[in-house]
C-alpha positions as CSV (number, residue, x, y, z in Angstrom):
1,X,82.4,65.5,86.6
2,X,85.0,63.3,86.3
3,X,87.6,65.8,85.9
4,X,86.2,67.5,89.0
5,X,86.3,64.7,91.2
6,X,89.8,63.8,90.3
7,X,90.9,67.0,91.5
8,X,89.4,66.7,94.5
9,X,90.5,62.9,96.0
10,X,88.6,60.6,98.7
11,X,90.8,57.7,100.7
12,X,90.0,56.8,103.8
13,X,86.2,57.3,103.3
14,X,85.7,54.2,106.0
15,X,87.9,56.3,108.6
16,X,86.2,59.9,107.8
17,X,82.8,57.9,108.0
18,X,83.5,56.1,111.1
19,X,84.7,60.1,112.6
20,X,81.9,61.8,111.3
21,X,79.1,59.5,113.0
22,X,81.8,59.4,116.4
23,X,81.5,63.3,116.3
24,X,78.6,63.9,114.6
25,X,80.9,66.4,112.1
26,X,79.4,66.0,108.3
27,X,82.0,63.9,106.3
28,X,82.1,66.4,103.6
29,X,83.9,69.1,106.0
30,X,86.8,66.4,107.6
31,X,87.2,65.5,103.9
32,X,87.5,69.2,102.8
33,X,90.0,69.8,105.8
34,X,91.9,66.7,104.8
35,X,92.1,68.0,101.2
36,X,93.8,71.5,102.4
37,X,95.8,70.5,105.0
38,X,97.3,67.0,103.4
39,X,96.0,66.6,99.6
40,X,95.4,63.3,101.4
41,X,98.9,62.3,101.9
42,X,99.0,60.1,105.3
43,X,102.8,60.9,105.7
44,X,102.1,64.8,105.3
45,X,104.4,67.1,107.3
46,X,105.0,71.0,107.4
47,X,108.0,72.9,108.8
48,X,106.1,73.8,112.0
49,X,106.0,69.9,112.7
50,X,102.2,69.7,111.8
51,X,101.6,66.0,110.3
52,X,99.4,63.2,108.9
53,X,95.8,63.4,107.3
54,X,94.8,66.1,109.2
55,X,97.9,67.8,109.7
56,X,97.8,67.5,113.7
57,X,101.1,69.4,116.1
58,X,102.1,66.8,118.2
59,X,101.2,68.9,121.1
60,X,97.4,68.6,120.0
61,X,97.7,65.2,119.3
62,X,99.0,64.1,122.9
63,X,96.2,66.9,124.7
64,X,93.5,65.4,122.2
65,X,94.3,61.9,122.3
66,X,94.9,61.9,126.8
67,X,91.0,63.0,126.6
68,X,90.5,60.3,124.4
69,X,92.3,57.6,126.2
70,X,94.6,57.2,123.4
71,X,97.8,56.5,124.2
72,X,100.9,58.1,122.7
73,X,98.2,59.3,120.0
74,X,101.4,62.4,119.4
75,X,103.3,59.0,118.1
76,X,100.2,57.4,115.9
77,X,100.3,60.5,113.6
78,X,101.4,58.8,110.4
79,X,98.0,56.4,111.0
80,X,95.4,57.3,109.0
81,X,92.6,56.1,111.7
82,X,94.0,57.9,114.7
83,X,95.2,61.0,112.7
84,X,91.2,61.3,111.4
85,X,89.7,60.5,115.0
86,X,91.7,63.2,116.9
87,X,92.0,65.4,114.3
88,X,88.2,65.3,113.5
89,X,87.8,65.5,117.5
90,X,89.8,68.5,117.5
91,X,87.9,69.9,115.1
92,X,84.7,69.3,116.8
93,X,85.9,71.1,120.8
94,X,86.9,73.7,118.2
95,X,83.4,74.2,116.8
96,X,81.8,73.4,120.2
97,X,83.9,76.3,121.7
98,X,83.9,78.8,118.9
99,X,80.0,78.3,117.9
100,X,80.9,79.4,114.5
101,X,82.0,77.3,112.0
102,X,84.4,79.8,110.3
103,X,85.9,80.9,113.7
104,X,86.4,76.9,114.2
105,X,88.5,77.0,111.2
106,X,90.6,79.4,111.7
107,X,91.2,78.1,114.9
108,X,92.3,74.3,113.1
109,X,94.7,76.6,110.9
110,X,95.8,79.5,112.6
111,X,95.3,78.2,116.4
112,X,93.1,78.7,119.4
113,X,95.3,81.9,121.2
114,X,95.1,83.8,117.8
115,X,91.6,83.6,117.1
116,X,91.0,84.4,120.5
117,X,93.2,87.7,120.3
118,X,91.1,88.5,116.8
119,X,87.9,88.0,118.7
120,X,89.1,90.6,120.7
121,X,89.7,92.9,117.7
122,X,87.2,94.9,115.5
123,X,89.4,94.8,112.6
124,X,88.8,91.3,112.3
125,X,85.9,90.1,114.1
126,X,81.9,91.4,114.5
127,X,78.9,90.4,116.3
128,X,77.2,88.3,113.9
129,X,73.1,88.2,114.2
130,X,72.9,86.2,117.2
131,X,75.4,88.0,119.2
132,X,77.6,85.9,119.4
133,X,81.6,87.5,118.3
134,X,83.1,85.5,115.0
135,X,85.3,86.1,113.3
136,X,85.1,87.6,109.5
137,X,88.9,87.3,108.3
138,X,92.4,87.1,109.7
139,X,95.5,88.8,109.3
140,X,97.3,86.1,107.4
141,X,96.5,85.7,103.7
142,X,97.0,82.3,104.0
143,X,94.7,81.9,106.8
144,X,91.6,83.2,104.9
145,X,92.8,81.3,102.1
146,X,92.5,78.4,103.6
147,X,89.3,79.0,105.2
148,X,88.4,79.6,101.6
149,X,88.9,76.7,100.4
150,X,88.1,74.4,103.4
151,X,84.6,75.7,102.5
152,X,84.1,75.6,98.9
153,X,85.7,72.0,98.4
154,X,82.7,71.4,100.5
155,X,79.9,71.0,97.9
156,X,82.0,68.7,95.8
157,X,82.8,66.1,98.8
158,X,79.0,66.6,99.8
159,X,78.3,65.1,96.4
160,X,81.7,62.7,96.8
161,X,79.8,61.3,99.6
C-alpha cells in the first residue's frame, strides 16, 4: 500500500479539505485533478500558460476569482489556497452546468466551447439514460486520457482521505 500511495501524493490536504466542504466537491476528485494536472507542484506551468495546483489559464482565474470577490486571483496562481479555491470552484460551475461528471472534465481539460461543439456531435456525445446529452470521448487522445486517469486515481485518494 505503501508503494501505492507514494505514487500517488497528498499536500495541501487542509486547502483541498477546506474546498471540498466550500463546494461541496468530494476531496478525492480535486485531489485526483491536482494529481493530473500538477503531480502537485504549486509552481506548475504548461505552454498554453495554464498554472499552479490546478493548472488554472489566467483568463479563468480572473472570471472565477471577480465572482468570488477575489481580487487579482489571475496573479495568486502560484498560491496553493487560492489556486485550490478557484480551481475547485471552476470545477464545480463546470459540473453544475454540464450535469455529468465526465462532460465536467473534459470541460476542466479540454474547455467549455469544445465540449459544447462535441455535445453537438454524435461522434462523440449520446443521450445517456436520463436524457440528458454527455459526452462519451473526445477527439484528443490526451483528452480521454486524462479523463482516464482523473477518474481511476480516484479510489486511491478516496482511501488517502
Amino acid at each position: 500500500m505503501l508503494v501505492i500511495f507514494a505514487a500517488y501524493p497528498l499536500g495541501y490536504r487542509d486547502e483541498i479539505k477546506m474546498a471540498s466542504a466550500r463546494f461541496d466537491i468530494e476531496p478525492d476528485l480535486i485531489a485526483s485533478i491536482i494529481r493530473a494536472e500538477s503531480s502537485f507542484n504549486p509552481d506548475a506551468r504548461n505552454v498554453s500558460g495554464a498554472s499552479g495546483l490546478m493548472q488554472l489559464m489566467p483568463a479563468t482565474a480572473r472570471w472565477m476569482g471577480n465572482k468570488m470577490g477575489i481580487d487579482d486571483a489571475h496573479e495568486k496562481l502560484f498560491e496553493p489556497e487560492v489556486n485550490i479555491t478557484i480551481g475547485t470552484a471552476y470545477l464545480k460551475y463546470l459540473i453544475d452546468k454540464f450535469t455529468d461528471l465526465r462532460t465536467a472534465l473534459f470541460a476542466y481539460n479540454a474547455g467549455e466551447g469544445k465540449v459544447a461543439t462535441w455535445l453537438k456531435l454524435d461522434d462523440f456525445s449520446e443521450d445517456n439514460e436520463n436524457g440528458l446529452r454527455i459526452i462519451t470521448h473526445s477527439p484528443y487522445p490526451s483528452s480521454n486520457a486524462y479523463v482516464d486517469r482523473v477518474l481511476g486515481a480516484r479510489w486511491i485518494y478516496r482511501l488517502r482521505f
